[in-house]
C-alpha positions as CSV (number, residue, x, y, z in Angstrom):
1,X,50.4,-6.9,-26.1
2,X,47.3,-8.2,-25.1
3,X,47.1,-6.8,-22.0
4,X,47.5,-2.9,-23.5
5,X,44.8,-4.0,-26.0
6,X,42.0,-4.9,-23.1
7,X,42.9,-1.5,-21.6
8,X,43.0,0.5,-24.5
9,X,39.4,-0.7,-25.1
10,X,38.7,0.0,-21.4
11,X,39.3,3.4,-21.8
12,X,37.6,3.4,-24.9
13,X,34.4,2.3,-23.1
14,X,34.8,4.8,-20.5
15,X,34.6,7.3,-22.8
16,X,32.0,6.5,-24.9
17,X,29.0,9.1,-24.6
18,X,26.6,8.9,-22.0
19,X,23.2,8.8,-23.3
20,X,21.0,11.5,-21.7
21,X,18.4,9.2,-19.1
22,X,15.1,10.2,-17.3
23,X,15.8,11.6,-14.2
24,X,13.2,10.3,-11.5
25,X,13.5,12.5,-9.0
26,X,11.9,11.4,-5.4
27,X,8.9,13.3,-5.6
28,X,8.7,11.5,-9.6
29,X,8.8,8.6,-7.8
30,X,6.4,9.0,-5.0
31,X,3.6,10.8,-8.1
32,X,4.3,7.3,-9.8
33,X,3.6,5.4,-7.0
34,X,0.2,6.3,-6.1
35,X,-0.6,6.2,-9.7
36,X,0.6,2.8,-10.4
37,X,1.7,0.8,-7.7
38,X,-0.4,-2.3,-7.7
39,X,-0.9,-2.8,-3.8
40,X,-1.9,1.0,-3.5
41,X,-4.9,0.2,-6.3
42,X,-5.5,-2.5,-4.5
43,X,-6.1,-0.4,-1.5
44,X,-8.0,2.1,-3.3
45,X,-10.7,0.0,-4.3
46,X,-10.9,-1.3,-0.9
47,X,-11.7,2.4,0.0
48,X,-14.5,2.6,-3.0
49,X,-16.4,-0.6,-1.8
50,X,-16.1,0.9,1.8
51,X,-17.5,4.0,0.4
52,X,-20.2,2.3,-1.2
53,X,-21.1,0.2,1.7
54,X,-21.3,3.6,3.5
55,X,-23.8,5.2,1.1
56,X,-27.6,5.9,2.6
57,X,-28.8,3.2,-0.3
58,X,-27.2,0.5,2.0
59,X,-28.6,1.9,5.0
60,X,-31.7,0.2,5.5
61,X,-33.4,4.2,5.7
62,X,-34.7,4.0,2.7
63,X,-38.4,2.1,1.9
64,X,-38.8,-1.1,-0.2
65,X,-40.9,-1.1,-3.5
66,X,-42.0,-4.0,-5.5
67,X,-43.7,-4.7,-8.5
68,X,-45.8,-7.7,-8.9
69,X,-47.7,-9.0,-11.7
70,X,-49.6,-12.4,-12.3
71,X,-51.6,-13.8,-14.6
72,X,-53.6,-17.3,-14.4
73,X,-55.9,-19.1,-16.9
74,X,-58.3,-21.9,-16.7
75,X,-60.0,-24.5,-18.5
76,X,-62.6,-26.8,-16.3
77,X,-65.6,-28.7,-16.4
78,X,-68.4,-27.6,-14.2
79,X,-71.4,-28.8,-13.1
80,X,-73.2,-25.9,-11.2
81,X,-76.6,-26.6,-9.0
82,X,-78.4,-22.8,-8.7
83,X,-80.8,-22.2,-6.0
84,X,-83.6,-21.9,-8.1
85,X,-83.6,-25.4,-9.0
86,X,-81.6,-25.4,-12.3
87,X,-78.8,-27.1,-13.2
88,X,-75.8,-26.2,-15.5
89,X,-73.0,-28.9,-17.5
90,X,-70.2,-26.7,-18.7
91,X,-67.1,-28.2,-20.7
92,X,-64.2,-26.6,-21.3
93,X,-65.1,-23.5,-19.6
94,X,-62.4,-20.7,-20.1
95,X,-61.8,-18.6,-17.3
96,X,-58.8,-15.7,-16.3
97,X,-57.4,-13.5,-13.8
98,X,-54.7,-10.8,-14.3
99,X,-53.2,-8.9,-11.3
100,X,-50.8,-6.1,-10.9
101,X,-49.4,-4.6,-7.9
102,X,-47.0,-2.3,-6.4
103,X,-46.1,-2.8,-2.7
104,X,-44.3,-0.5,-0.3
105,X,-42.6,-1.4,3.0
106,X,-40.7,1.2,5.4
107,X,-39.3,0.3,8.7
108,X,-40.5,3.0,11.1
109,X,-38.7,1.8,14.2
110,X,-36.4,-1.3,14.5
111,X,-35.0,-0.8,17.8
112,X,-32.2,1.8,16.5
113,X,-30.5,-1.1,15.0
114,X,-30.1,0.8,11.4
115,X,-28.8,3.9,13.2
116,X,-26.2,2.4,14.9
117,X,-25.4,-0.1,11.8
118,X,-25.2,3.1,9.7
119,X,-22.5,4.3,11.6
120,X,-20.7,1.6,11.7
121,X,-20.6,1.6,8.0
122,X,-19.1,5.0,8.2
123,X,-16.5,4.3,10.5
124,X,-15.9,1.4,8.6
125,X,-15.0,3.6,5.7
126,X,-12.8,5.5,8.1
127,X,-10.7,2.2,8.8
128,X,-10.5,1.3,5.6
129,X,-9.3,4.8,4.7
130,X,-6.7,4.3,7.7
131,X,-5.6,0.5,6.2
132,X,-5.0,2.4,2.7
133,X,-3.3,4.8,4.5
134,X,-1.0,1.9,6.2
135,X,-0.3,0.2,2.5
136,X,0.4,3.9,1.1
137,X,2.8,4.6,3.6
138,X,4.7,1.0,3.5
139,X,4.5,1.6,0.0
140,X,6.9,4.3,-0.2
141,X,9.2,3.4,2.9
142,X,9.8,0.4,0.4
143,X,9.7,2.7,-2.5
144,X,12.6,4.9,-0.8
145,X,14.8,1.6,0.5
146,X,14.7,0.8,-3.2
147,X,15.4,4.1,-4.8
148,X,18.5,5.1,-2.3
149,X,20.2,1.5,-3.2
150,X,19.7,2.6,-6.6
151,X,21.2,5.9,-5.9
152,X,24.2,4.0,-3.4
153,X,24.9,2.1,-6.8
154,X,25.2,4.7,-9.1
155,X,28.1,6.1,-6.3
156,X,29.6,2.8,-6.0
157,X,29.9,2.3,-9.3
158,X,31.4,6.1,-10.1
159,X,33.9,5.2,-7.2
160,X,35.0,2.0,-8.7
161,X,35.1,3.5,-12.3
162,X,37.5,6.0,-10.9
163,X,39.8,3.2,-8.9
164,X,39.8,1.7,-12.2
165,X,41.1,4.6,-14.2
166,X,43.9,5.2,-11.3
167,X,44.8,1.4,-12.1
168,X,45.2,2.1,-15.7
169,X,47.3,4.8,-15.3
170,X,49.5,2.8,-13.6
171,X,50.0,0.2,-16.0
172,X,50.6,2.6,-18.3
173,X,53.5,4.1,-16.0
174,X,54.7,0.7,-15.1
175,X,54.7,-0.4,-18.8
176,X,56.8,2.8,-19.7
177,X,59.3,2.4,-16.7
178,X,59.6,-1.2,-17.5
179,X,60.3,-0.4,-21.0
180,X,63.0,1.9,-20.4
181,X,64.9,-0.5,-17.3
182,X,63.6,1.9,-14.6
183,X,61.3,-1.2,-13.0
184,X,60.8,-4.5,-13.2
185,X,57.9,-7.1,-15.1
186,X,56.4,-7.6,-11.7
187,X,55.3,-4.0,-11.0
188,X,53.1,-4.1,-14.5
189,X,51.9,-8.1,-13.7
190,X,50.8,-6.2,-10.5
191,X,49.1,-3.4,-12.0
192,X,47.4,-5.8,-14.5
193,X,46.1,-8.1,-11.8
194,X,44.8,-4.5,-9.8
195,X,42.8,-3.4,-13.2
196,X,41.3,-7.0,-13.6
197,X,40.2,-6.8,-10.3
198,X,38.4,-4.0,-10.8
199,X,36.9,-4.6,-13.8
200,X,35.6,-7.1,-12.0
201,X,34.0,-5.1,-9.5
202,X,33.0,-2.4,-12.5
203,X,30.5,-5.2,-14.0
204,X,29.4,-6.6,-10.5
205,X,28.4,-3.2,-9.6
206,X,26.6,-2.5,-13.1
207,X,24.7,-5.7,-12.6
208,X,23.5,-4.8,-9.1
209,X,22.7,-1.3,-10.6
210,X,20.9,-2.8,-13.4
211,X,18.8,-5.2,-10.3
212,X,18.0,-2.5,-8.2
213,X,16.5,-0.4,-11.3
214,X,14.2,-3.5,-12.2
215,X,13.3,-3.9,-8.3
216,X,12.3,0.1,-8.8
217,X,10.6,-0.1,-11.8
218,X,8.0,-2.6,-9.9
219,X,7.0,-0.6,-7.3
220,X,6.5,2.2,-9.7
221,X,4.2,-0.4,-11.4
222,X,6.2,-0.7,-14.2
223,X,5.5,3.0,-15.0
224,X,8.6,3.5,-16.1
225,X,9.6,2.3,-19.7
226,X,13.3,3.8,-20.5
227,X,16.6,3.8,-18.5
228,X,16.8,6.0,-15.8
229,X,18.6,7.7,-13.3
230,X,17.6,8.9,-10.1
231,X,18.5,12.0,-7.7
232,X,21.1,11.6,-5.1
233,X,21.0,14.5,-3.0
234,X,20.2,13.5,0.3
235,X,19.2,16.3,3.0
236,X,19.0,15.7,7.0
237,X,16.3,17.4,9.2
238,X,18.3,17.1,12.9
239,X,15.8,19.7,14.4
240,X,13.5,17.2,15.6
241,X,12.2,17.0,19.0
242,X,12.2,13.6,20.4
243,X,9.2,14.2,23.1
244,X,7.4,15.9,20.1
245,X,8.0,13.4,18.1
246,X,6.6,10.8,20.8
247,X,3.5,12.7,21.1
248,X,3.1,12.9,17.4
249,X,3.4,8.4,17.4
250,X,0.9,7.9,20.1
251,X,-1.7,10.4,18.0
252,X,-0.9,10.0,14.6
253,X,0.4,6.6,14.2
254,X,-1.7,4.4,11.2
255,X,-2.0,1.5,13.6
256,X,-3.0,3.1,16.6
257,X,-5.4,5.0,14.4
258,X,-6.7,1.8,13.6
259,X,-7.4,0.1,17.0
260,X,-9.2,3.3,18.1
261,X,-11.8,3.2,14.9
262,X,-12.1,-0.6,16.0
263,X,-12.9,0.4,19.6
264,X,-15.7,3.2,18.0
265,X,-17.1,0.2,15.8
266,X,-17.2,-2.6,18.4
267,X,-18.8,0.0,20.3
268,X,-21.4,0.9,17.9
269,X,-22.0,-3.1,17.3
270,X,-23.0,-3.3,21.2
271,X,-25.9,-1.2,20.6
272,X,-26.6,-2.5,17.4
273,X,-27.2,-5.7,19.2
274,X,-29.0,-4.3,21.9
275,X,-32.2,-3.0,19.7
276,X,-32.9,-6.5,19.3
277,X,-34.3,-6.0,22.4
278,X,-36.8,-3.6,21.0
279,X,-39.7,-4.4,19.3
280,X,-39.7,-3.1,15.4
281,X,-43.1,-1.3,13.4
282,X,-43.1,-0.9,10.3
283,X,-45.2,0.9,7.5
284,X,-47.1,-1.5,4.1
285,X,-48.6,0.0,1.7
286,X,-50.3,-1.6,-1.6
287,X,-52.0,-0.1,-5.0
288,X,-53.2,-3.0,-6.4
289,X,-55.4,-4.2,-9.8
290,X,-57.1,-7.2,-10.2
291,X,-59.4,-8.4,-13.2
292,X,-61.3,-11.8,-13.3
293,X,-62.7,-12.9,-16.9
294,X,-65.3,-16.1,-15.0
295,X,-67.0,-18.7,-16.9
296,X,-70.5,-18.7,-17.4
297,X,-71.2,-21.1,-13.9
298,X,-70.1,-17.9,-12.3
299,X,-72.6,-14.8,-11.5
300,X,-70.5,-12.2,-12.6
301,X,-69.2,-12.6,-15.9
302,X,-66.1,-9.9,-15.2
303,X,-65.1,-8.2,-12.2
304,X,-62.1,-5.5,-11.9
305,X,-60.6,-4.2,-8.7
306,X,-58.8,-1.3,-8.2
307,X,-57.6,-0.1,-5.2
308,X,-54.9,1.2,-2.6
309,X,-54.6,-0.2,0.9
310,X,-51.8,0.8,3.3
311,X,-51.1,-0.3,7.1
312,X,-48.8,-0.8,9.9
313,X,-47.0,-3.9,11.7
314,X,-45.5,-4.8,14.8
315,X,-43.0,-7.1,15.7
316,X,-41.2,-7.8,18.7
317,X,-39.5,-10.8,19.6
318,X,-40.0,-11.5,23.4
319,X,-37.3,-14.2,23.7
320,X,-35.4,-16.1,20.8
321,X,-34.0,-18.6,22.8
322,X,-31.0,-16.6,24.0
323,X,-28.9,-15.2,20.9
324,X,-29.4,-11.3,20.8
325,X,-28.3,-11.7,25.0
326,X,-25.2,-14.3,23.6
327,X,-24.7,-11.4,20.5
328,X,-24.3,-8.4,23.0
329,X,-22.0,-10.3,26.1
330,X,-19.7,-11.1,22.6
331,X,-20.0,-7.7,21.3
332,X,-18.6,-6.6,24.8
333,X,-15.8,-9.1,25.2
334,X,-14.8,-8.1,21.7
335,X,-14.7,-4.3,23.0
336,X,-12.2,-5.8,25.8
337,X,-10.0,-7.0,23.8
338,X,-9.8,-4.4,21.5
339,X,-8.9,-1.9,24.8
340,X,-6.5,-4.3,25.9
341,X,-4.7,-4.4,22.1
342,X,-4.4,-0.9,22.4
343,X,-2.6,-0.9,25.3
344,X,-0.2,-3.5,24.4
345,X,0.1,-1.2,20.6
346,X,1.2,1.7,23.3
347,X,3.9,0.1,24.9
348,X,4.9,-1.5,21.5
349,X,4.6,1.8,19.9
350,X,7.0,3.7,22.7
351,X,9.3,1.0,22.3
352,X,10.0,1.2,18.5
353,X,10.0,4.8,18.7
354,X,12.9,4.9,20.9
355,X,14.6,2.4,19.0
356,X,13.9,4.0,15.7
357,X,15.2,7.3,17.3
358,X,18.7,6.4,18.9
359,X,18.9,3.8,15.3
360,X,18.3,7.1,13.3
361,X,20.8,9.3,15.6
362,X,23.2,6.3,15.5
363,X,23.4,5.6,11.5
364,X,23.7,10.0,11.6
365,X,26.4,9.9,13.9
366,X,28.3,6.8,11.8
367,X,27.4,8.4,8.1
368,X,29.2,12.1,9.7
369,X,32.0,9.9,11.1
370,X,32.4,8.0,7.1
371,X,32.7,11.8,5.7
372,X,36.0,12.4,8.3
373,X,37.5,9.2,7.7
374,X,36.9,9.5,3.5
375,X,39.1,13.2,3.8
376,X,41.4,10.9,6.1
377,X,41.5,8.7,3.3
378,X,41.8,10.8,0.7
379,X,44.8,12.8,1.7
380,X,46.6,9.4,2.5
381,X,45.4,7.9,-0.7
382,X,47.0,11.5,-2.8
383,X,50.7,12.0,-0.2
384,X,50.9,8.2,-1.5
385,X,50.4,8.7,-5.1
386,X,53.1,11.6,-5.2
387,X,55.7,8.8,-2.9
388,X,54.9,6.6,-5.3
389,X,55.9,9.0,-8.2
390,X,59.0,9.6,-6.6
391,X,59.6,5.8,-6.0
392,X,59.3,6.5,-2.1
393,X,56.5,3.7,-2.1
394,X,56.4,0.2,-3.8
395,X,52.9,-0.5,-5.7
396,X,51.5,-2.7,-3.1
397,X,51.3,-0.5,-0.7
398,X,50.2,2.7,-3.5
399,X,47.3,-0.4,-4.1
400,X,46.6,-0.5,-0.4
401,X,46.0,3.2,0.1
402,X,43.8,2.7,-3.1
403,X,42.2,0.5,-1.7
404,X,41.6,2.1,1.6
405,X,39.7,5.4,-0.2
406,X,37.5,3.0,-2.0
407,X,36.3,1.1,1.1
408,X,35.8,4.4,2.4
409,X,34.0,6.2,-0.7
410,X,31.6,3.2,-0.5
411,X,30.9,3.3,3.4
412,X,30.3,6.3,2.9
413,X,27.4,6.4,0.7
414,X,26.7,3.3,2.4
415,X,26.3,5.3,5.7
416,X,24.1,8.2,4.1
417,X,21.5,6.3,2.9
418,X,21.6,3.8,5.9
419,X,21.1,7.4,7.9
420,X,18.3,8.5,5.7
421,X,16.4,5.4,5.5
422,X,16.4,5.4,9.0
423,X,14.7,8.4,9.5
424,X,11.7,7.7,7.4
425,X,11.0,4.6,9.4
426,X,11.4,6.9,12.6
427,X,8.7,9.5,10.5
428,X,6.3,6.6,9.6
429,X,6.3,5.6,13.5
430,X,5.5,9.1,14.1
431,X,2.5,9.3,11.6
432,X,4.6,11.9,9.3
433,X,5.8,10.1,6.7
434,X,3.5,11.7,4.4
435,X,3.5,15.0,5.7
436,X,7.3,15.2,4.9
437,X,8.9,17.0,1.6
438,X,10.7,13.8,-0.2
């Protein structure tokens, strides 16, 4: 009694309405992403103080102006001796100056340093740009892994729903033979174990579900704030070209990219060093006003200066003890070792290529072989099910065969997203990951 109750309410549950859910579809997901994905915000304002640091205000082209103002008062005691022969006792003798000033100074010429330190700022924005780039495109490789096991669960979890309702049938057959002397108790004790089993494997698989939703929701940036399903048609591009594709990962790839902008830079910072070599002139100019309220000791009683004065400066620093030589041999070895990283990045880079390609070709291969063996299994699993209505079979072996198209149901979509997450991580080698439809 108790058992017909459990799958009466089963069934029940089964058919209770499915609530309509947002469909995130994956270019949904990748919009979301770049909007709200905390590490690609992260990167973005990475990119803005780059851009800043870039701007002609940080430069050093552009001329210094200051404002200064002053102002001093006094209160002595004199005793002043004139030439004439008198003599003057002042006490407490007020006395002020005021001064205001603006003052200008422009480099002329500083050895090219600023030049080549203003490009280096630009190419810094470049890398920076490049390292966004890097985080956008790990982003969504991570994005995808996460979406497609959310997508292999929603399949799992159809696949187990319908093993469970092929078990419930059967304890309802093996209840009504059993009732009417045609088999025995053990054929429905089996059928009851079998749906426990998978009710089992129902909730484990709606848990997991529920998990890789969450894990989804957070790269999304927790953009997303009802239940929802995603998109699980999957489509393979097999026209690629594998010595296209190579040539592709030794232009385009993010970290290549990267060592050649840190080759252009270390470059730059040689001859940045260098103008210290150079002697630097630069341009002051001042427009100036002074007033002086003197005691009466003094022979003018007031005095006010107004003026402009302007000029230029040299500097050059003959020998500072060795530094701007040390500065430049570093700057060099620097530009060594970022020609030698770039080599070793080469041979790294060919080498995960070719194992991204034959993994890619390899999961393809094994994902086509899961959809033969699934028909295998299906027309086993449905000549069992009518030997089994005939009596031909016993129900272990009906549970076997059930078994058997499960297994292969879930390898299956195992296999396909395997397959398809394998070819993005071949794409992002190549540099294309973003240049793909999703």
């Amino acid at each position: 009694m108790n058992i017909k109750i459990i799958v009466f309410s089963i069934i029940i549950f089964l058919q209770l309405p499915v609530f309509a859910q947002e469909l995130i579809t994956p270019d949904d997901a990748v919009r979301l992403a770049l909007d709200h994905n905390y590490g690609i915000k992260l990167a973005k304002t990475n990119v803005k103080v780059a851009k800043n640091n870039a701007s002609i205000l940080n430069s050093g082209y552009l001329p210094t102006l200051v404002g200064n103002a002053g102002a001093t008062y006094n209160l002595d005691n004199t005793e002043a001796d004139f030439a004439d022969g008198r003599k003057t006792v002042l006490n407490d003798a007020e006395s002020s100056r005021y001064n205001a000033s603006v003052d200008l100074n422009y480099t002329i010429f500083d050895g090219l340093g600023r030049t080549y330190n203003y490009k280096q700022l630009k190419e810094t924005k470049q890398l920076t740009e490049l390292q966004a780039r890097e985080t956008i495109e790990n982003t969504l490789l991570q994005l995808f892994t996460i979406y497609y096991n959310v997508a292999q669960f929603v399949e799992n979890r159809d696949a187990i729903k319908q093993t469970l309702q092929i078990s419930q049938d059967r304890l309802v057959r093996s209840q009504y033979q059993f009732d009417y002397g045609q088999s025995t108790k053990l054929a429905v004790l089996n059928a009851e174990v079998d749906i426990n089993n998978d009710s089992i494997n129902l909730m484990n698989s709606d848990l997991q579900l529920k998990n890789a939703k969450r894990d989804l929701n957070l790269v999304l940036g927790n953009s997303v704030k009802l239940d929802f399903n995603v998109d699980s048609k999957i489509t393979f591009n097999n026209l690629y070209n594998k010595e296209e594709l190579l040539k592709k990962a030794e232009t385009n790839n993010v970290g290549l990219l990267q060592v050649d902008k840190n080759i252009i830079i270390n470059t730059l910072g040689i001859k940045s060093n260098k103008s210290a070599y150079l002697p630097t002139i630069g341009l002051i100019g001042r427009y100036g006003w002074n007033k002086n309220n003197n005691n009466a000791a003094s022979f003018v009683a007031v005095s006010t200066n107004t003026g402009l004065s302007a000029g230029l400066n040299l500097r050059w620093n003959l020998f500072d003890g060795g530094s701007a030589i040390t500065r430049v041999k570093n700057a060099k070895v620097n530009l060594e070792a970022q020609n030698i990283q770039k080599e070793q990045l080469l041979v790294t880079l060919k080498r995960n290529f070719n194992n991204a390609w034959d993994d890619y070709h390899n999961k393809l291969n094994v994902y086509k072989l899961q959809q033969t063996n699934i028909k295998t299994s299906q027309n086993n699993f449905n000549r069992t099910k009518e030997k089994f209505k005939l009596g031909q079979v016993n129900s272990l072996e009906f549970r076997q065969a059930q078994l058997n198209l499960l297994n292969a149901e879930l390898s299956e979509n195992q296999a396909k997203y395997l397959a398809k997450i394998a070819e993005m991580q071949m794409l992002q080698i190549c540099g294309e990951l973003l240049n793909i439809d999703f």
